[in-house]
Each structure stands twice: as C-alpha cells, then as structure tokens.
C-alpha positions in Angstrom: 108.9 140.8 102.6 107.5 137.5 103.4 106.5 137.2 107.0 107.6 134.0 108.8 105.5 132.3 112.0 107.1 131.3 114.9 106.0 128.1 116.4 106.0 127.1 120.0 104.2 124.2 121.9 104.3 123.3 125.8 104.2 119.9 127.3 103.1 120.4 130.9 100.8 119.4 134.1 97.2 120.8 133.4 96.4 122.2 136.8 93.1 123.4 135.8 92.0 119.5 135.8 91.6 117.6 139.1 94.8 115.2 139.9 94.4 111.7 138.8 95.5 108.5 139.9 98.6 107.6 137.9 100.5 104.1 139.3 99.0 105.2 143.0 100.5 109.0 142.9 98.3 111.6 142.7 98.9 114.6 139.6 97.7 116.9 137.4 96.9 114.6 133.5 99.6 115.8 131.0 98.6 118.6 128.3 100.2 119.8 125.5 99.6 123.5 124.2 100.8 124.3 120.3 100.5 128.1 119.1 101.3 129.0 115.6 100.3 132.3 114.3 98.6 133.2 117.1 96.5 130.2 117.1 96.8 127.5 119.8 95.4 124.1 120.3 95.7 121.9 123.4 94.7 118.1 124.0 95.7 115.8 126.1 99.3 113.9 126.0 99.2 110.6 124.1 101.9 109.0 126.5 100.6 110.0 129.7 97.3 108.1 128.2 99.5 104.9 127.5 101.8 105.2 130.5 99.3 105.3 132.8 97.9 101.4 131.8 98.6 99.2 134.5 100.8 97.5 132.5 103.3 99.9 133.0 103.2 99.7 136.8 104.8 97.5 139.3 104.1 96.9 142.7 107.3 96.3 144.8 107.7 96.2 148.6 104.1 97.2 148.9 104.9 100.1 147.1 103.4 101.0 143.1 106.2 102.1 140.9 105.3 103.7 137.8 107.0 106.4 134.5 108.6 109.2 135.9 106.5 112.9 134.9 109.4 114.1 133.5 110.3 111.1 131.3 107.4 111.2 129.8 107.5 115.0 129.0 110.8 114.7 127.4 109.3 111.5 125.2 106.5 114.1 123.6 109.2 116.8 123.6 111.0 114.2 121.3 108.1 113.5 119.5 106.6 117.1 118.8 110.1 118.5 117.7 110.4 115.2 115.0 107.0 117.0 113.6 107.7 120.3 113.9 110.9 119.9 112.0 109.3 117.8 109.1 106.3 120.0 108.4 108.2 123.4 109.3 107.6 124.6 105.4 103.8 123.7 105.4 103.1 124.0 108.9 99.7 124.9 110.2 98.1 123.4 113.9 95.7 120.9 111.7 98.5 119.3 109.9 100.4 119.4 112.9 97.5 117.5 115.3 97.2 114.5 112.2 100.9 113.9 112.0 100.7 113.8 116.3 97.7 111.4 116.2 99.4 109.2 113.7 102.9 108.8 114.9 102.5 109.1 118.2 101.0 105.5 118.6 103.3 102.5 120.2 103.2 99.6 118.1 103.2 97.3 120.8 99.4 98.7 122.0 98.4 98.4 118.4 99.0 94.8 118.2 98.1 93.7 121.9 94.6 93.4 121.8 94.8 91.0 118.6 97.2 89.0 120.1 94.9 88.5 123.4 92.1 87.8 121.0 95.0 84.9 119.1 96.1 83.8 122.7 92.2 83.4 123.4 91.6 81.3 120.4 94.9 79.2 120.8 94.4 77.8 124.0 91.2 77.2 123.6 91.6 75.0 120.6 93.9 73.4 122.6 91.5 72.0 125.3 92.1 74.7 128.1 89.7 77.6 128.0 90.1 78.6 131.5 93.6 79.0 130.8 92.7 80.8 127.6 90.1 82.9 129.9 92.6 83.6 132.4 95.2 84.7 129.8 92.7 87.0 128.0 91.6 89.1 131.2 95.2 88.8 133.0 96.9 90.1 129.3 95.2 93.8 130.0 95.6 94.0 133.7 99.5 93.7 133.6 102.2 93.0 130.9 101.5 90.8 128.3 104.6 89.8 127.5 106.0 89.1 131.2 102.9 86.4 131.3 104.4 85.2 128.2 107.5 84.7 129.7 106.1 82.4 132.7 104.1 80.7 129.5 107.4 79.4 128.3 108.1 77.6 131.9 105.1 76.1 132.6 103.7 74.5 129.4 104.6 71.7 127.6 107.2 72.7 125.5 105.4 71.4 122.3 102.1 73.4 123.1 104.2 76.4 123.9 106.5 76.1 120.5 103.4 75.6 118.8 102.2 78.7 120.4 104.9 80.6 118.8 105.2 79.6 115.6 101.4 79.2 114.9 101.8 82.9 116.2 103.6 84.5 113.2 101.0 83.1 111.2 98.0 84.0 112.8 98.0 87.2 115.4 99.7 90.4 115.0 103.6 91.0 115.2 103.3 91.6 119.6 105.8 89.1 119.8 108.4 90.4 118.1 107.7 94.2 118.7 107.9 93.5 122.6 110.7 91.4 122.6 112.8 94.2 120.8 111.4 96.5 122.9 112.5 94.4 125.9 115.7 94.1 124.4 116.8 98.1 123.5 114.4 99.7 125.9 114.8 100.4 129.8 111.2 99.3 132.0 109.2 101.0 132.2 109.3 103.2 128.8 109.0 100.1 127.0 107.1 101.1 123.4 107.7 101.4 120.0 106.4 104.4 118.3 105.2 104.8 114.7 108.0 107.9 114.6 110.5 105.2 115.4 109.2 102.6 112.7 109.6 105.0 110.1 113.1 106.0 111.3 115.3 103.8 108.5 118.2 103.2 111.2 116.0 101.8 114.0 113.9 100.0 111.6 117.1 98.1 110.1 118.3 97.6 114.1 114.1 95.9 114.4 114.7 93.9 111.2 118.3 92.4 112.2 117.3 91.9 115.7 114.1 89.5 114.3 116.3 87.7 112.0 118.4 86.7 114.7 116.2 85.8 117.3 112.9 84.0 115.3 113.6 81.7 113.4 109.8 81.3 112.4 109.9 85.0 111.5 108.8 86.5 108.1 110.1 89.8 108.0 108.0 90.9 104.6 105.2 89.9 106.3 105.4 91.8 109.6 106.6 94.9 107.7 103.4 94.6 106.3 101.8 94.0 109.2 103.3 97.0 110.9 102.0 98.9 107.8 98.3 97.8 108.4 98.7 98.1 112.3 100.2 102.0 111.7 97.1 102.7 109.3 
C-alpha cells in the first residue's frame, strides 16, 4: 500500500523571541511552523514583516493604530492553504518554502521603491529637488500613495498630469496597483499579493478596473511589468 503524508503547518506568536515593537504595541514576531513527514521548518511570517512598515500605521488621537494579530494570521492561513492545495501531489517542505517566498510578495512593495526613485527623478527635472528630496524620504516613512493624493491638490495641475502620465511610461505600475488596492481593499490590509495576481478572476477585476480609471494606461505593458516585478 502506498503510504500517504499528512501535512500540517501553524501560524502563531513565537514566544521564544523577545516582543517587538509593532505600530507602538508590544508582541511576540509572527512564525510559521510546517511539518511534513515528520520534518518541520519554521521562519518568520512574510506579512507580519510587511505589516509592520510604518506605512501601515496611523497615529489618531495620540494614539498608533496598526493590523490586527489575528488578521494577519488568517491572511498566511489563506496563503499557506492556496500552496498546500496546489502542490499536495508533489509536496515536500523545499518546494513548499519557494512557492511561500514567491507568492507571498505584495505587488505594491515590489514596485514602491522604483516609483520613489521615478518620483525623485521627476521633480527634480522639474526644477524642485527639495520637493523631490522631501518626497523620496517622506514616500518610506508613511503611505506613498496618501502623499500622492495631497500631490494632486497642491501642484499645478499640468506638472501633476504630467506626473501621471509620464508615469506609465517611466516607473513601475505603483500607481495603478495602489489605487486598486485602495479601491477593493479595507486600510490597513491594503496589498496585492503575487497569489492574487495569478488568480484569473481577480486579475480580470485589476485589468477592468485600470481600463476604466487611466486613461494613459497600457494594460500589456503593466502585465508585463507585473511579470518582471513578480520574478
């Protein structure tokens, strides 16, 4: 008879590690434990790693708000089980950590830091480097695309539609990754995971929503984009 392996993972607070600061609570980093065949592995939680960027925080009242624990639990229990399931005939705990590592990752981290770097460059050009400077360092100390938002108020509308379109052409999709995310997505567990991208149903619900809303918008090209981001 064939013999068939069970496997079982756990998403959990690591209590052997001392508590760290996460959105000004104190607790125990996020671990995941996988056991197949009486073999485990255990590494630390990609989301509790993204979640706790200050970018998903919020100060209000005095008071810092960040992701909920148990929210972020649930989104590696999603996450883990979408792997599980596709690899359950070939499983083994190395195939299972690559296909974490690669879909685990939010699109919208994958493409900030080459927008900054675009933003940087833009403004710059344009005759305002402390602006551009400003930008750069304010873009990883909060949420990119909220400054973005205050962006569209205060400049000149020309420099700021210039800003956009020039965009599409010249920095990575953030644009249009975050604003679906803002539009589908509840703060703060705004992201868009490579699982998600390669889910045909939400990736038609991207590609419509884009169509729609930018009218600059090439949607062969930021597939492709998404494809080299996702690599």
């Amino acid at each position: 008879m064939e013999k068939t392996y069970k496997v079982g993972y756990r998403v959990h607070l690591y209590e052997r590690l001392q508590k760290v600061n996460f959105h000004g609570e104190l607790t125990f980093p996020i671990y995941i434990q996988v056991t197949f065949d009486r073999k485990s592995i255990i590494f630390k939680s990609y989301y509790f790693e993204l979640f706790s960027k200050p970018r998903y925080g919020k100060n209000l009242q005095g008071r810092k708000y960040g992701p909920v624990i148990k929210d972020i639990i649930e989104t590696e229990n999603r996450l883990i089980d979408f792997i599980i399931d596709k690899n359950i005939e070939d499983f083994s705990l190395d195939l299972f950590k690559k296909e974490y590592d690669f879909y685990c990752r939010d699109l919208c981290d994958l493409a900030e830091e080459g927008f900054i770097d675009y933003v940087f460059t833009y403004f710059n050009d344009q005759g305002l480097p402390a602006f551009a400077e400003t930008l750069k360092k304010g873009g990883k100390l909060g949420l990119l695309s909220d400054l973005m938002n205050d962006m569209k108020t205060a400049l000149k509308a020309n420099i700021y539609n210039k800003f956009i379109e020039n965009s599409f052409h010249y920095a990575p999709p953030y644009l249009t990754l975050n604003n679906f995310v803002q539009h589908t997505k509840k703060w703060p567990l705004r992201y868009f995971s490579v699982m998600e991208w390669h889910d045909d149903k939400i990736k038609q619900t991207f590609e419509t929503f884009i169509n729609k809303h930018f009218k600059y918008s090439d949607i062969q090209k930021i597939r492709e984009e998404i494809v080299l981001l996702s690599m």
